[in-house]
N, C-alpha and C positions, 0 to 999 in steps of 0.2 A: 858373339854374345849369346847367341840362342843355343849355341851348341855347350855353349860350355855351362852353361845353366841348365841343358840337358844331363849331363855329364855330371855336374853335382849334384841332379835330383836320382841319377841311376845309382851313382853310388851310395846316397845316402839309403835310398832304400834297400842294396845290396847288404850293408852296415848294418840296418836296422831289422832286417829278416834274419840275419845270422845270429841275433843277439838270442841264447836260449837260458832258458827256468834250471837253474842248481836243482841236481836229487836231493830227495828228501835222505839223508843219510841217516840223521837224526832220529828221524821218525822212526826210519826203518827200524834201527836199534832200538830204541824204547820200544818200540812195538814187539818184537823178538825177544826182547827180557822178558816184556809182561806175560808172554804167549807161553815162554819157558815155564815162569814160575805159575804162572795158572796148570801145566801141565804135570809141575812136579806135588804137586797137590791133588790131582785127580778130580780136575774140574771136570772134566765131559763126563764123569761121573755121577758129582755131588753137586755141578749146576749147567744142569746141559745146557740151558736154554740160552746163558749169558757164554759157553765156550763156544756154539754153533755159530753165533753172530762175532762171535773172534775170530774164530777160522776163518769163516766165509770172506769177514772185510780184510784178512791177512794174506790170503792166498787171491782175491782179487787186487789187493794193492802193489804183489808182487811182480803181477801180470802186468799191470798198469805202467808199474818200475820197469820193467823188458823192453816193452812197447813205448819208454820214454817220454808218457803222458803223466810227469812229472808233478803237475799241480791234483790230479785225480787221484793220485797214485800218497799225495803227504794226507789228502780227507781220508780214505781209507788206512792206511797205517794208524794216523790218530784214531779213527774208530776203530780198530782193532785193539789196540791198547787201552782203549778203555773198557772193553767190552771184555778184555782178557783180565783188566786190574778186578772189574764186576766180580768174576766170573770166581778170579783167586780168592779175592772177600769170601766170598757168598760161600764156597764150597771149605775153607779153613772153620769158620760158622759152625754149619754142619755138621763137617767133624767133631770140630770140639764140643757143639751141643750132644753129643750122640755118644760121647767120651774117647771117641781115637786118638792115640797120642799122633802128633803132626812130626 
């Protein structure tokens, strides 16, 4: 009796340790569109300040995605794609205020 209610506490926690966090796949991609079209605009340009904090949370979130710390890894992606959507606003603006055609 003991043993086998050892045996179904080992395995449950065998079962229970193995279960892992889905990539953020999602993220990843929204974040890589937004990084894109902030970049074909000439964000680090015409808004550094909001392109620096998209790189930075883009290329840590990357790191993050490598190293498999999955849940760290989807907060950064989402801050970089917001930080990139910023950054595409902000620097399209700009332009346009300043008359460049886009």
């Amino acid at each position: 009796m003991i043993k086998s209610l050892f045996l179904i506490s080992l395995v449950s926690l065998f079962t229970i340790g193995c279960q892992t966090v889905e990539p953020p796949l999602e993220e990843w991609v929204m974040a890589r569109a937004a990084y894109e079209a902030a970049r074909s605009v000439q964000a680090a340009k015409y808004s550094p300040g909001f392109w620096h904090q998209a790189e930075e949370s883009y290329k840590k979130a990357r790191i993050l995605y490598k190293e498999e710390s999955y849940d760290e890894a989807k907060v950064e992606f989402n801050a970089a794609r917001r930080a990139a959507e910023k950054a595409e606003n902000s620097a399209r603006l700009k332009r346009q205020q300043s008359g460049e055609v886009l």
